[in-house]
C-alpha positions as CSV (number, residue, x, y, z in Angstrom):
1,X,85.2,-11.9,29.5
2,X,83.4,-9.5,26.8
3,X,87.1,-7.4,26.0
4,X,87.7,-8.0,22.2
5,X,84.2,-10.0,21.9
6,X,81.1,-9.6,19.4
7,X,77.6,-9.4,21.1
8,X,74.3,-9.4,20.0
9,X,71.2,-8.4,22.2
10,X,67.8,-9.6,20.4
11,X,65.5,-7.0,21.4
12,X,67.6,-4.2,22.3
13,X,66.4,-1.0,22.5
14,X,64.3,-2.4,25.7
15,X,64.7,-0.7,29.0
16,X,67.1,-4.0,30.0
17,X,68.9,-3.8,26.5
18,X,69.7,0.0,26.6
19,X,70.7,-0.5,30.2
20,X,73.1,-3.7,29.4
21,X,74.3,-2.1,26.5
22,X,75.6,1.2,29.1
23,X,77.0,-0.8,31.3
24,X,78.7,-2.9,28.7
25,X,80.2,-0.5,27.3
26,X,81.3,1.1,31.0
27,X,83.0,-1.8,32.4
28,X,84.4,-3.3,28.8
29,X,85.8,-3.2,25.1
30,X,83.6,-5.1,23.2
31,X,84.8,-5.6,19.5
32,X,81.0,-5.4,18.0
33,X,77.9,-4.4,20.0
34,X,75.1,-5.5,17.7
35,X,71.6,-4.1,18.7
36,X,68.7,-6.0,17.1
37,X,64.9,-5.0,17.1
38,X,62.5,-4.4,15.0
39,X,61.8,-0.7,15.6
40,X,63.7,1.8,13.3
41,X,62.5,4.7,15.2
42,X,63.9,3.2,18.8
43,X,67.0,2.1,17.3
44,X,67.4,5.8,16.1
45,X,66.9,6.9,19.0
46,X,69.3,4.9,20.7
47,X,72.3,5.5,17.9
48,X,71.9,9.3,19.6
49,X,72.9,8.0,23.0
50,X,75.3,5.1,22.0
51,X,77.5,5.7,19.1
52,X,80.4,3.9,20.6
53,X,82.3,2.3,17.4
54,X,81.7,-0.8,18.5
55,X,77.8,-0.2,18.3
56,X,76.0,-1.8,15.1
57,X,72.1,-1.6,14.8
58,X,70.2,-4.6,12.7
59,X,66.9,-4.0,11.7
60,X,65.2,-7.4,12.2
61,X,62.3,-9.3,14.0
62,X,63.1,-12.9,16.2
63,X,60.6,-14.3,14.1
64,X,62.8,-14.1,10.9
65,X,65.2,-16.8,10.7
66,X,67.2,-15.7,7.8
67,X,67.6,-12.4,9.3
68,X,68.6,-13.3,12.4
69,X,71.5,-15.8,11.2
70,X,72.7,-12.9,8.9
71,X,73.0,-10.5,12.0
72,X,74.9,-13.7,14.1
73,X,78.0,-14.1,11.3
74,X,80.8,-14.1,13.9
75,X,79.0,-13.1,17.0
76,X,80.3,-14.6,20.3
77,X,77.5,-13.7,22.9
78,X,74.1,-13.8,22.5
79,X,71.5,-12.0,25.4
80,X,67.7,-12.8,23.8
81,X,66.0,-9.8,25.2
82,X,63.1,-9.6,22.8
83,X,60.1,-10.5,23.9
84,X,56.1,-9.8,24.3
85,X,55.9,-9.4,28.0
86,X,52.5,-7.4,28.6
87,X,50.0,-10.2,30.3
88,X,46.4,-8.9,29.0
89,X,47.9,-8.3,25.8
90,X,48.8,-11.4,25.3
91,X,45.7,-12.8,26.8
92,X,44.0,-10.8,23.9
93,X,46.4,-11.7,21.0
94,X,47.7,-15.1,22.4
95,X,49.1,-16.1,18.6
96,X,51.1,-13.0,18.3
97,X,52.6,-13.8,21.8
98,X,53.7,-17.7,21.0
99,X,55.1,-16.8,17.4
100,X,57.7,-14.1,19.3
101,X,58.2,-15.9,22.6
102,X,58.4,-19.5,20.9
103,X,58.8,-19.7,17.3
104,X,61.3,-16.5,18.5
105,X,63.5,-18.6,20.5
106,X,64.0,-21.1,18.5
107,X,64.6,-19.2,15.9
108,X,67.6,-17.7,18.4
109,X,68.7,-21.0,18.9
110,X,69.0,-22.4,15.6
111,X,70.9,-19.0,14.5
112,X,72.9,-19.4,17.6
113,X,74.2,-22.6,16.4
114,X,74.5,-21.7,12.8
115,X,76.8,-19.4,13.6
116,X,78.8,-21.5,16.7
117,X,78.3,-18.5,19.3
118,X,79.9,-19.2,22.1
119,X,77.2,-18.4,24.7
120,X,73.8,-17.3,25.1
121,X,71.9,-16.7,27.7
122,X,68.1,-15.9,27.5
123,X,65.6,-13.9,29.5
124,X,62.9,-15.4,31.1
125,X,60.2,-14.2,34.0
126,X,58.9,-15.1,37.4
127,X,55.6,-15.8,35.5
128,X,57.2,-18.7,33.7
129,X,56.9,-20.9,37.2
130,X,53.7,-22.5,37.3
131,X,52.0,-20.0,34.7
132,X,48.4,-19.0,34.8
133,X,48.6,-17.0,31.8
134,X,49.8,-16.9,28.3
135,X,52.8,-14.8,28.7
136,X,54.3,-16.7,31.6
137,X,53.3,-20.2,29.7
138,X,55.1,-18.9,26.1
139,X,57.6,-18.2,28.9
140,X,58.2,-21.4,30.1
141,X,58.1,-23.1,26.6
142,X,61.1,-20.7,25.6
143,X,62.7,-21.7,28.7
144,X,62.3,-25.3,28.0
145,X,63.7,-25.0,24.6
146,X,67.0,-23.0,25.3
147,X,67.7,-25.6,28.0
148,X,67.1,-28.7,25.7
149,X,69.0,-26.8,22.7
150,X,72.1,-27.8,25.0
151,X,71.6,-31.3,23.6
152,X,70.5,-30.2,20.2
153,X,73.7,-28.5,20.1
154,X,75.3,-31.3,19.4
155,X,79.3,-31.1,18.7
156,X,78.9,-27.7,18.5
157,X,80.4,-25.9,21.4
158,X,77.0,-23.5,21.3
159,X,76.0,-23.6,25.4
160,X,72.5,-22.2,26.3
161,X,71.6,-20.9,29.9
162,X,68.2,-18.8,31.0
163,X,68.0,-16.1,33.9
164,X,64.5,-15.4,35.5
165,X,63.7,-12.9,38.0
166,X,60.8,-10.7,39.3
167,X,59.2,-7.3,38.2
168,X,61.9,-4.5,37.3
169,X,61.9,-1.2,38.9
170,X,60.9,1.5,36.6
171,X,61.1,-0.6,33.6
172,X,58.9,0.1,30.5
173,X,54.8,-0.9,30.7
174,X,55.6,-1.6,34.2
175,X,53.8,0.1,37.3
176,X,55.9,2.8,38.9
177,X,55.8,5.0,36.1
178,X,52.2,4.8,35.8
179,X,51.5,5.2,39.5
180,X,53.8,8.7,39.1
181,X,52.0,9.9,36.3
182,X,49.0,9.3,38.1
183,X,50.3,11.5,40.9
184,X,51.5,14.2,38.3
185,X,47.8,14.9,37.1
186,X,46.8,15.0,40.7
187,X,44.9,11.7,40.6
188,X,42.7,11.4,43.6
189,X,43.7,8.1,43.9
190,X,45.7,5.2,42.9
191,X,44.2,1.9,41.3
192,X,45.2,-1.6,43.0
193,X,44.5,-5.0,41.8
194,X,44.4,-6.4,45.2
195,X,45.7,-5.0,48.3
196,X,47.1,-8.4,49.6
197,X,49.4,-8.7,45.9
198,X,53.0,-8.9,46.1
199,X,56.1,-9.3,43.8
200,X,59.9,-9.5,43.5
201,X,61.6,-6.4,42.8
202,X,65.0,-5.5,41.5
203,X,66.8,-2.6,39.9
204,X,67.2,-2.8,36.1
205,X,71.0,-2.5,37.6
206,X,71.0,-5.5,39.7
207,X,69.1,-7.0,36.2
208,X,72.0,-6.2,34.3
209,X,74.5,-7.0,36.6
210,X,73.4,-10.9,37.3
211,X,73.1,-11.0,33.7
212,X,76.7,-10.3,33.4
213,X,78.0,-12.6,36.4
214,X,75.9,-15.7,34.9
215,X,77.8,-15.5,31.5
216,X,80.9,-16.4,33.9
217,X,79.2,-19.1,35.9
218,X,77.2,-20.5,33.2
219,X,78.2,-24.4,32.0
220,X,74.8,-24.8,29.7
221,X,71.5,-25.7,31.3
222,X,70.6,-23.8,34.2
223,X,68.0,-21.1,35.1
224,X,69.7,-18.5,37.3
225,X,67.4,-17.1,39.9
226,X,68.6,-14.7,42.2
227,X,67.7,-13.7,45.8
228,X,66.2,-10.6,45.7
229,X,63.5,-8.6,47.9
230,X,59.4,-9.1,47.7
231,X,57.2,-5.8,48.0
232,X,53.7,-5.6,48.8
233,X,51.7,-3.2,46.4
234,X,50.6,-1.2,48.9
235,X,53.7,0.1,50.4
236,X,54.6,0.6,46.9
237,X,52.0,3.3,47.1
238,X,52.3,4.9,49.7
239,X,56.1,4.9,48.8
240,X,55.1,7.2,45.6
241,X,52.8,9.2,47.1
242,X,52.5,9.2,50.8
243,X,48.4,9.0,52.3
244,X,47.1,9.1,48.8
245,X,43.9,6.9,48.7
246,X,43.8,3.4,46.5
247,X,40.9,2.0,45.2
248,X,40.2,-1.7,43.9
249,X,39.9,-2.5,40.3
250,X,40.4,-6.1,40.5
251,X,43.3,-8.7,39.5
252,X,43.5,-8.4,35.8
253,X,43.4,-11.5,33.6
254,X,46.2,-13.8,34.1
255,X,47.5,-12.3,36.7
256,X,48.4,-13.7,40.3
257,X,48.3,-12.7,43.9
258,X,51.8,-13.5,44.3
259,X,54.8,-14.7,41.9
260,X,56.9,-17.9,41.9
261,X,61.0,-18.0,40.7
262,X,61.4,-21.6,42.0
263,X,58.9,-24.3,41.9
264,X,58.1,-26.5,44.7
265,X,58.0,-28.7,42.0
266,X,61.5,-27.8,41.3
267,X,62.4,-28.4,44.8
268,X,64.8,-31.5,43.6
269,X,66.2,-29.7,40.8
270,X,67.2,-26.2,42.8
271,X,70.3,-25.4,44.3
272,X,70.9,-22.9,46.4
273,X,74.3,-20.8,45.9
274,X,75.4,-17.4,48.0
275,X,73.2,-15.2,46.2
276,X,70.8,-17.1,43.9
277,X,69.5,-20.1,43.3
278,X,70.0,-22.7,40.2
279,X,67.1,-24.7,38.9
280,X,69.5,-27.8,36.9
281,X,67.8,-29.7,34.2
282,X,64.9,-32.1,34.0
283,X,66.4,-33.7,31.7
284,X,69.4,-36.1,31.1
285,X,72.8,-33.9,29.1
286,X,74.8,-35.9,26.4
287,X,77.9,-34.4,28.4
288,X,77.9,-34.9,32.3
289,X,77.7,-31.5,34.4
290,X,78.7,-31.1,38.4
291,X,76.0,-28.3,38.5
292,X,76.7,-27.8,42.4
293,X,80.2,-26.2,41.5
294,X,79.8,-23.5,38.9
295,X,82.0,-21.8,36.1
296,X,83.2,-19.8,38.5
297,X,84.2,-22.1,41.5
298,X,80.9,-21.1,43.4
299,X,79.8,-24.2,45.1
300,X,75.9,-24.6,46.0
301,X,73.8,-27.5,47.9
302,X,70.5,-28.7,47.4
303,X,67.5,-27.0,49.1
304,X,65.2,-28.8,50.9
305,X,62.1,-30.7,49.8
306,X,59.2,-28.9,49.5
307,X,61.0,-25.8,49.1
308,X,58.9,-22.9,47.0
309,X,60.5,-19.4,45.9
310,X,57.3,-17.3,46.4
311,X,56.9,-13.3,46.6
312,X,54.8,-14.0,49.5
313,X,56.7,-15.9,51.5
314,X,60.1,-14.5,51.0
315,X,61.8,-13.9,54.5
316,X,63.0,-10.2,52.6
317,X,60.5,-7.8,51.9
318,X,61.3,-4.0,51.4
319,X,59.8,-1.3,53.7
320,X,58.3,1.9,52.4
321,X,61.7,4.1,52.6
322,X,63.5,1.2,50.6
323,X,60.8,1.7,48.2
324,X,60.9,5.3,48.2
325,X,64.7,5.1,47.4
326,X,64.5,3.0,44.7
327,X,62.2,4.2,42.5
């Protein structure tokens, strides 16, 4: 569905944008590519690796409206990418977080729609399901929004879909990297928050790949949530560097012993399909949707009440030589 299309990724020159924008460009002939960020010296960078002629690179910041409907003039897809994801950061500069996560996205919507794009699907987090800290609250507002904005839409044929999903293997600010520098300098030992704390995990791959599907399956409204594996932080260690000792410096502010994708409070709202799940409005659409039978012809059922999506309790959890091969 992306042969002959123009696409825009808001915060591009990420570790997902650069990794969506490789694949893109594997598995399809995009008419226009357009990567937007706000970092010349990124964007740069990335121009070295992709100079495909269907690349463009916009200078430009999701909290600039003007911008950012200049950059949409005849773009098709949307991904909204950009985003500030580190927790204590944005426990530390909590205005700077809502004015890119919220203002941001509705700034991407209202472009969106000034410009009719067909699609756009944006990014959210586990920490957007019952949030304890900024990030994962500013999170859940943008998540909020871009479902809504299907009813702002209106008669325009604009449709507005989120994916969530756990920590990212590898990806930038995230904890394998550090963990292997640590080991490069011949650390003693590895810091832990708690040794109880687990997550999701999935390959900036996978990432990229249910990105891709959910453009097909999307009708407008739902959070994609895929089934994907839990690890616990200390086989994560011992993954990296095998018998090394940890020590404890204590869970970090706004952080949680283990992440949520779906709710409990959702449980009447989810859906559970092959491989993922669907989390379908809270809220009445102008236009009636069949969420149960997607754009694609997958049919899912309702989960049962009560049910909860937690990195804790998930029957899948990775053992140490799964780790070990993906990172």
């Amino acid at each position: 569905m992306f042969n002959g299309k123009s696409i825009l990724i808001t915060g591009g020159t990420g570790s997902f944008g650069k990794h969506f924008t490789k694949t893109l460009l594997q598995r399809y002939k995009p008419k226009r590519l357009v990567i937007y960020s706000r970092d010349e010296l990124k964007q740069f960078e990335m121009q070295q690796e992709f100079n495909d002629p269907a690349m463009r690179y916009f200078i430009g910041d999701v909290r600039d409206l003007p911008r950012l409907i200049q950059a949409m003039k005849g773009i098709e897809v949307v991904i909204h990418a950009a985003a500030l994801k580190q927790v204590p950061a944005a426990e530390y500069n909590p205005m700077e977080c809502v004015k890119t996560n919220i203002y941001g996205a509705e700034n991407v919507i209202q472009a969106s729609l000034a410009n009719n794009v067909q699609k756009v699907i944006a990014l959210s987090t586990d920490k957007a399901a019952n949030p304890i800290n900024l990030y994962g609250a500013t999170k859940l507002c943008s998540d909020k929004l871009f479902v809504a904005a299907n009813n702002v839409a209106g008669g325009h044929p604009t449709r507005f879909s989120v994916v969530r999903y756990g920590n990212v293997v590898g990806s930038r600010g995230s904890v394998v990297p550090f963990f292997k520098k640590l080991v490069a300098e011949d650390a003693e030992s590895i810091p832990i928050t708690h040794p109880g704390m687990t997550r999701f995990w999935i390959t900036l791959q996978d990432g990229v790949g249910f990105v891709l599907k959910n453009f097909e399956r999307m009708q407008g409204g739902e959070i994609f949530v895929p089934k994907i594996p839990s690890m616990r932080i200390t086989d994560l260690v011992e993954s990296i560097a095998p018998g090394i000792q940890t020590h404890l410096i204590g869970i970090r502010p706004g952080e949680k012993l283990h992440e949520i994708m779906c709710p409990l409070d959702d449980s009447h709202l989810t859906l559970e399909f092959k491989d993922h799940y669907v989390i379908t409005p809270s809220i009445d659409f102008l236009r009636a949707i069949n969420f149960t039978i997607n754009g694609i012809g997958e049919q899912g059922s309702p989960v049962e009440k009560g049910f909860e999506y937690n990195s804790g309790s998930n029957p899948h959890f990775l053992n140490i030589d799964e780790l070990r091969s993906m990172n």
